[in-house]
C-alpha positions as CSV (number, residue, x, y, z in Angstrom):
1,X,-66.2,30.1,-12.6
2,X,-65.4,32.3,-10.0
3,X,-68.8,34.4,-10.0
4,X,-70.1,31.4,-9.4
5,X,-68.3,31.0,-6.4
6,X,-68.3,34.3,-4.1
7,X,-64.9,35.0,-6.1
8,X,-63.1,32.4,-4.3
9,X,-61.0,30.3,-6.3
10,X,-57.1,28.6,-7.8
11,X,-55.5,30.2,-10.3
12,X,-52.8,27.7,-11.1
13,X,-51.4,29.7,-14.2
14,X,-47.6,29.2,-15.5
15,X,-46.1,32.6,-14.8
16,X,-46.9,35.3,-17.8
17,X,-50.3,33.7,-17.7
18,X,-52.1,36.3,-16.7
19,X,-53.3,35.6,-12.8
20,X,-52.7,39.4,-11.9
21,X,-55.0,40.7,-14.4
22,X,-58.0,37.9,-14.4
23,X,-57.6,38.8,-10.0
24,X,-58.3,42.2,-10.6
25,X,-61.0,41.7,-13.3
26,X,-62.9,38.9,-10.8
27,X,-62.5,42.1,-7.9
28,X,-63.8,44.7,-10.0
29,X,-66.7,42.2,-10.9
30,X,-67.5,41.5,-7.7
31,X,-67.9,45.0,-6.3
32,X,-65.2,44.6,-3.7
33,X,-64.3,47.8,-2.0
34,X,-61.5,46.3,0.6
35,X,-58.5,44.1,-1.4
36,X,-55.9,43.0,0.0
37,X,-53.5,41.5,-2.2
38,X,-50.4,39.1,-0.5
39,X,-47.4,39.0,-3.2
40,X,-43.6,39.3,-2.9
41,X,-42.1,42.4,-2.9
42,X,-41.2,42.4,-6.3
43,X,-44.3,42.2,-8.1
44,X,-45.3,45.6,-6.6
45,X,-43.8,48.1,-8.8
46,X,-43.4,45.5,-12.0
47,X,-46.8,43.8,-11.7
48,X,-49.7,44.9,-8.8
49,X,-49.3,49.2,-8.7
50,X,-49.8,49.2,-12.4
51,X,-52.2,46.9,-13.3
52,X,-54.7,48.0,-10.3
53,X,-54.4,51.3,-11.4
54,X,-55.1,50.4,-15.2
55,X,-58.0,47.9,-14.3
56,X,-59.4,49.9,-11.1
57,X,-58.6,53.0,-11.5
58,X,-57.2,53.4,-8.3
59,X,-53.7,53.4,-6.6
60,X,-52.6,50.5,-4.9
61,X,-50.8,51.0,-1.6
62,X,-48.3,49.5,0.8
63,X,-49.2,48.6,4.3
64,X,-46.5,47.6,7.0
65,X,-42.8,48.5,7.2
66,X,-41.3,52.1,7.7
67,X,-41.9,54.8,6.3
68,X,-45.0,57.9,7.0
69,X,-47.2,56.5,3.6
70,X,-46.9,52.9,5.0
71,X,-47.8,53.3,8.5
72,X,-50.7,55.3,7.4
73,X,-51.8,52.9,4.7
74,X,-51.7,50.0,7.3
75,X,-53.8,52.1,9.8
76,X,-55.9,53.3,6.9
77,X,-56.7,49.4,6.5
78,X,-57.1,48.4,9.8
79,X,-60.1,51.1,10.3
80,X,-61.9,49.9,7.4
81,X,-60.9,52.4,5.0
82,X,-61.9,51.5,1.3
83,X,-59.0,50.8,-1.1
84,X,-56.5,48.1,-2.5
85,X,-53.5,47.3,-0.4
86,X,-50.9,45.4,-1.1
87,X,-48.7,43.2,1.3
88,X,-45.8,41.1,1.5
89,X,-46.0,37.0,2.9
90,X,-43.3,38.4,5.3
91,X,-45.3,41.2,6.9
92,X,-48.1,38.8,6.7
93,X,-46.1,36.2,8.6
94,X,-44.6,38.3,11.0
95,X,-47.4,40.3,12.5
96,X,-49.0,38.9,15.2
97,X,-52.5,40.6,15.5
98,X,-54.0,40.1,12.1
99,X,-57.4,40.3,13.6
100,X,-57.8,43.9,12.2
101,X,-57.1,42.5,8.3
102,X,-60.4,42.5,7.1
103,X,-62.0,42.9,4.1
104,X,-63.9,42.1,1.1
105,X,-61.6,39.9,-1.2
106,X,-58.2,38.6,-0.4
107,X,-55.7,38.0,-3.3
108,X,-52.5,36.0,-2.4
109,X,-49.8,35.9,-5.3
110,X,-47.1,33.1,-5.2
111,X,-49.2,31.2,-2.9
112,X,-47.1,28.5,-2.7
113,X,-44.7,30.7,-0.9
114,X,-47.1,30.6,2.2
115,X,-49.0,27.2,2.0
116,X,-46.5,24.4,3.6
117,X,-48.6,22.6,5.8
118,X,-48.4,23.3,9.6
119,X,-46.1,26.3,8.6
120,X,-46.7,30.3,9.9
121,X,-48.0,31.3,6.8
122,X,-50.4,28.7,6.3
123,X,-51.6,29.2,9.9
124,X,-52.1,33.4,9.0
125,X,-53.6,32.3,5.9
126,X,-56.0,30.0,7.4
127,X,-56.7,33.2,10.0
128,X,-57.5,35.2,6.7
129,X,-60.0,33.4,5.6
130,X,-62.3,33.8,7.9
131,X,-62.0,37.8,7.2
132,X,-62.3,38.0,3.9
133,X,-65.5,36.4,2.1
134,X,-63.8,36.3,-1.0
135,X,-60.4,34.6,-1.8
136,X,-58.2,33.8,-4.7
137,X,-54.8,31.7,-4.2
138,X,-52.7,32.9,-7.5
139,X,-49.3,30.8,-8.2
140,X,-47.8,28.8,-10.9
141,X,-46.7,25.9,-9.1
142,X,-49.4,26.0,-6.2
143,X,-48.1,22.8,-4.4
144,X,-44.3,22.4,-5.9
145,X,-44.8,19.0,-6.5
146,X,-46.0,18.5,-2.8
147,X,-49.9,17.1,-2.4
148,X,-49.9,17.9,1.8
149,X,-49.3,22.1,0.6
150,X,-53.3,20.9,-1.3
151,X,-54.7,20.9,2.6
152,X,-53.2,24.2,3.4
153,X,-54.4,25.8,-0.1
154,X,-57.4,24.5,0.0
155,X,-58.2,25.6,4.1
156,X,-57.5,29.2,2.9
157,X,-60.3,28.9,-0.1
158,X,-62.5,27.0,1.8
159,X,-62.1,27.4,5.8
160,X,-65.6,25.5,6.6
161,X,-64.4,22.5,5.5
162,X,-61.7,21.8,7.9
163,X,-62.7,18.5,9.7
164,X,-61.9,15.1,8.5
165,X,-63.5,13.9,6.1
166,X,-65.7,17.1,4.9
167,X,-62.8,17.2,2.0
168,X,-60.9,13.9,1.7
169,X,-61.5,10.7,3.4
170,X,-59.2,9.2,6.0
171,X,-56.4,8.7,3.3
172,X,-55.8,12.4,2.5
173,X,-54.9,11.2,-1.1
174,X,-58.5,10.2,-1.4
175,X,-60.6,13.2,-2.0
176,X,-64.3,13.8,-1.9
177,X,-65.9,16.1,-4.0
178,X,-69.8,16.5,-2.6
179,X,-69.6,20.2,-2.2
180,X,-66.7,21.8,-4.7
């Protein structure tokens, strides 16, 4: 479950299948006072800004871009001030100080859009990790048919198991399960 493990966790669920909502239960669990949720564009208005504010209570809010509420939200979250904030994999991929993106649980939403292997995003998601103790990697097709995109999914849920052989064995289609 993902109490059971610091919130950190796949949710491979067809689409309809209700990742957004089970996310934002596991955060509200968990007591997590910095989100920051990773999804396209899209899913903001349709999906994310309603259903944070109808299981949290709170409003969700855009970081990055143009615009006065944006740029404030962004520095908002940079200092450390409480709230959920929602981003897209392009901002994500196209800043280059993400140092400041810290938190308490880290949502990504159509993960698959950011895990190829040796790619940007995978490289800013791997940088993620390490600032957010909890993680969830949401998509419907998390390695579109592709095992390699399993390496960069799995470095984002579990960053300290990044050296050969702590996961898989020298094939990377052999993997080991002693601490999952």
């Amino acid at each position: 479950t993902l109490r059971s493990n610091n919130y950190t966790g796949l949710l491979n669920i067809e689409p309809g299948g209700t990742k957004t909502m089970i996310s934002l239960l596991a955060a509200k669990d968990s007591g997590a006072e910095r989100i920051l949720i990773i999804a396209p564009d899209p899913t903001f208005n349709t999906a994310w800004i309603p259903t944070v504010k109808r299981v949290l209570g709170v409003d969700a809010r855009v970081i990055g871009g143009t615009g006065k509420a944006k740029k404030e939200a962004l520095f908002d979250f940079e200092i450390g001030y409480p709230g959920v904030y929602l981003a897209t994999p392009q901002l994500l991929t196209r800043t280059n100080d993400i140092s400041a993106w810290v938190g308490d649980m880290c949502i990504v939403d159509e993960g698959h859009m950011l895990n190829k292997m040796g790619g940007k995003g995978q490289k800013k998601l791997a940088d993620l990790a390490h600032n957010f103790p909890q993680r969830m990697f949401l998509s419907g097709t998390a390695w579109r048919n592709n095992f390699d995109r399993a390496w960069a999914t799995m470095r984002f849920l579990h960053p300290e198991l990044y050296r050969r052989g702590q996961v898989a064995a020298d094939n990377p289609y052999t993997w080991k399960f002693e601490r999952m």
